[in-house]
N, C-alpha and C positions, 0 to 999 in steps of 0.2 A: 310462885315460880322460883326455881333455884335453877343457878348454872352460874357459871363462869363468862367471864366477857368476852364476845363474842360467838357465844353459845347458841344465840339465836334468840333468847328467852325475851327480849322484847317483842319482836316479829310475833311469837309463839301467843303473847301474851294478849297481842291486840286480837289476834284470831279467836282467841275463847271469849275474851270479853263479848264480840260481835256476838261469835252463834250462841253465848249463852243468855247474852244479853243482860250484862253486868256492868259495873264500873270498873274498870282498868287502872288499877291507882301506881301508880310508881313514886318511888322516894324522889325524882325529880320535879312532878306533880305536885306531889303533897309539899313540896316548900315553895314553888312559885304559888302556889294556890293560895298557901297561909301568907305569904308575901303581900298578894294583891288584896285578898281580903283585911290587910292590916292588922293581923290577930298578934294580940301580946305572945305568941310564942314565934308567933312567921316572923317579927319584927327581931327580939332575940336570934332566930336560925341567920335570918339575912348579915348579923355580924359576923359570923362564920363562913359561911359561901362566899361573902364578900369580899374573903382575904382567900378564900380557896381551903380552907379547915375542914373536918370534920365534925360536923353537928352533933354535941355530946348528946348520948343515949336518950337521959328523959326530957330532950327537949326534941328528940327526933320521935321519943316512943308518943308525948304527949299529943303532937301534931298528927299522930297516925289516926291515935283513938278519936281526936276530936273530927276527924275526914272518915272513920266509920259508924257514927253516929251519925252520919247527917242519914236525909232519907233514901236517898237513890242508893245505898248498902242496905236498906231491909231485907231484901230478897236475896243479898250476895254478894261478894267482891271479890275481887281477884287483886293480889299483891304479887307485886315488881320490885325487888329491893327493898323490901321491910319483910318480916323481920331481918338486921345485918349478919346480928350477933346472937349469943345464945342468951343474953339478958333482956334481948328486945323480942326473940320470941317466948319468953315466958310470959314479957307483960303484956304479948298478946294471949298466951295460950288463957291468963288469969281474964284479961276484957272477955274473952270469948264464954269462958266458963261462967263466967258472973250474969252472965244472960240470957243463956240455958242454950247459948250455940254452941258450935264446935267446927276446926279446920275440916274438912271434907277429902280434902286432895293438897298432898304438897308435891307437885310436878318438877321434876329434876330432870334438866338436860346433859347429861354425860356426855361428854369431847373430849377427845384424845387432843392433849397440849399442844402438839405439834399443830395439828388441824388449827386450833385454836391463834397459834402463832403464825400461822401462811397467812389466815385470817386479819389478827389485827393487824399486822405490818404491811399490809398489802395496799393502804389508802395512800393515795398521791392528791397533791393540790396544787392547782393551780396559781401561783402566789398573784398574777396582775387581775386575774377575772376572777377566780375565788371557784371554781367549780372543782369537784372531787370526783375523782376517780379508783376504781379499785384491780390492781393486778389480776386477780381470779376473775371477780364477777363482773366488770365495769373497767375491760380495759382501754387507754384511749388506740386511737387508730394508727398513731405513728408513735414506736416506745419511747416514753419520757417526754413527749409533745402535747399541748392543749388543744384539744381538737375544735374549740372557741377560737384560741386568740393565737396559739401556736408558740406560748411561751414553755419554757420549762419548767416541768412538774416537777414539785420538792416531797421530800417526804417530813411531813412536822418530827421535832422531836418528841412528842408523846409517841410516837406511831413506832418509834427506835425498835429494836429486839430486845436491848437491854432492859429500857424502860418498861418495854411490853412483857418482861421477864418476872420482873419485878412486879410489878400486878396482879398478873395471874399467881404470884407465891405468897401475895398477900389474902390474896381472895380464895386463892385454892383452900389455905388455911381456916379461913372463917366458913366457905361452903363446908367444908369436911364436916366441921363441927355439927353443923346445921342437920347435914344430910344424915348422921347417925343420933341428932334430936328427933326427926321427926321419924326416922325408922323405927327408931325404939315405942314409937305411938302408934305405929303400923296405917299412916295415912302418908307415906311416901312412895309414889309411884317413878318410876327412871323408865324415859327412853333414851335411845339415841341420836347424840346433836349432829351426826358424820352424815345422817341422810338432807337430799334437797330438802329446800322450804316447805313443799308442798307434801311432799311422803313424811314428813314429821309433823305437818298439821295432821293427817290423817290418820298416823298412831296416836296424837293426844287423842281424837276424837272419838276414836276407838276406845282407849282406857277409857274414856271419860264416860260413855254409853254402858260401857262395861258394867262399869261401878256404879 
């Protein structure tokens, strides 16, 4: 799965997994997973995440291949955040080749940035009870009020515009790459992220029957 944050591409992601009946792996998975399991590479990532870093390449690529070898991926898996870059999907495209499989589908959600921007700025918290609310989909009942405790909602500053600017410029950056990696392989499909949850499970599932 590829998109942009707030793309949907998680939402999206648990829905195929279900009807296809796969494993759903995401890059936040596969480091709590290697985490818990105590594998010499989860223990190496956990020094990274633990200062908030980015997990260098062959120890993020290492930790993937070793979570698609296990058995519940014989039949298939679905990836969330791996590959990031254009060096971690090669040393998937070579895992995949070296075992006489191949990517099937790279599903891309396309979002106009602005949408994408309403979207992430839109989350408010609660700071005394801790519940979260969102402007579009989940607003509270009285504006800027906890509809729990009746304190006032903050917005964190990750959720900022500026911050959330700066994200989507880093990420736009690295999707772009991606998305004219797998086109050139001709296993990249694009819908659109503008429609509800439910009319965009239904064109995945449509492509997917398709193909």
């Amino acid at each position: 799965m590829l998109g942009l944050p707030g793309s949907g591409k998680g939402t999206q992601s648990e829905f195929i997994s279900n009807k296809q009946n796969i494993p759903h792996i995401s890059t936040g998975s596969l480091f709590r997973k290697a985490d818990q399991d105590g594998t010499e590479l989860g223990l190496v990532a956990r020094q990274y995440t633990a200062k908030g870093e980015l997990v260098p390449d062959e120890i993020t690529i290492g930790i993937a291949l070793e979570r698609l070898d296990q058995d519940d991926c014989s039949q298939g898996f679905l990836l969330d955040g791996f590959p990031r870059n254009l060096a971690q999907a090669e040393a998937l495209n070579q895992y995949a080749a070296a075992r006489n499989k191949m990517i099937d589908h790279v599903i891309y959600i396309e979002t106009d940035e602005a949408l994408l921007l309403e979207r992430l700025t839109g989350r408010r918290v609660c700071p005394a009870c801790g519940k979260t609310f969102h402007l579009m989909n989940h607003p509270p009942q009285i504006d800027g009020q906890c509809d729990y405790c009746s304190a006032k909602l903050i917005q964190r500053a990750d959720d900022s515009e500026e911050t959330v600017k700066e994200r989507l410029k880093v990420n736009r950056r690295l999707t772009d790459r991606l998305v004219e990696y797998y086109d050139s392989k001709s296993v990249l499909r694009t819908v659109s992220g503008s429609k509800e949850i439910h009319e965009l499970s239904e064109d995945i599932a449509e492509l997917l029957q398709r193909d």
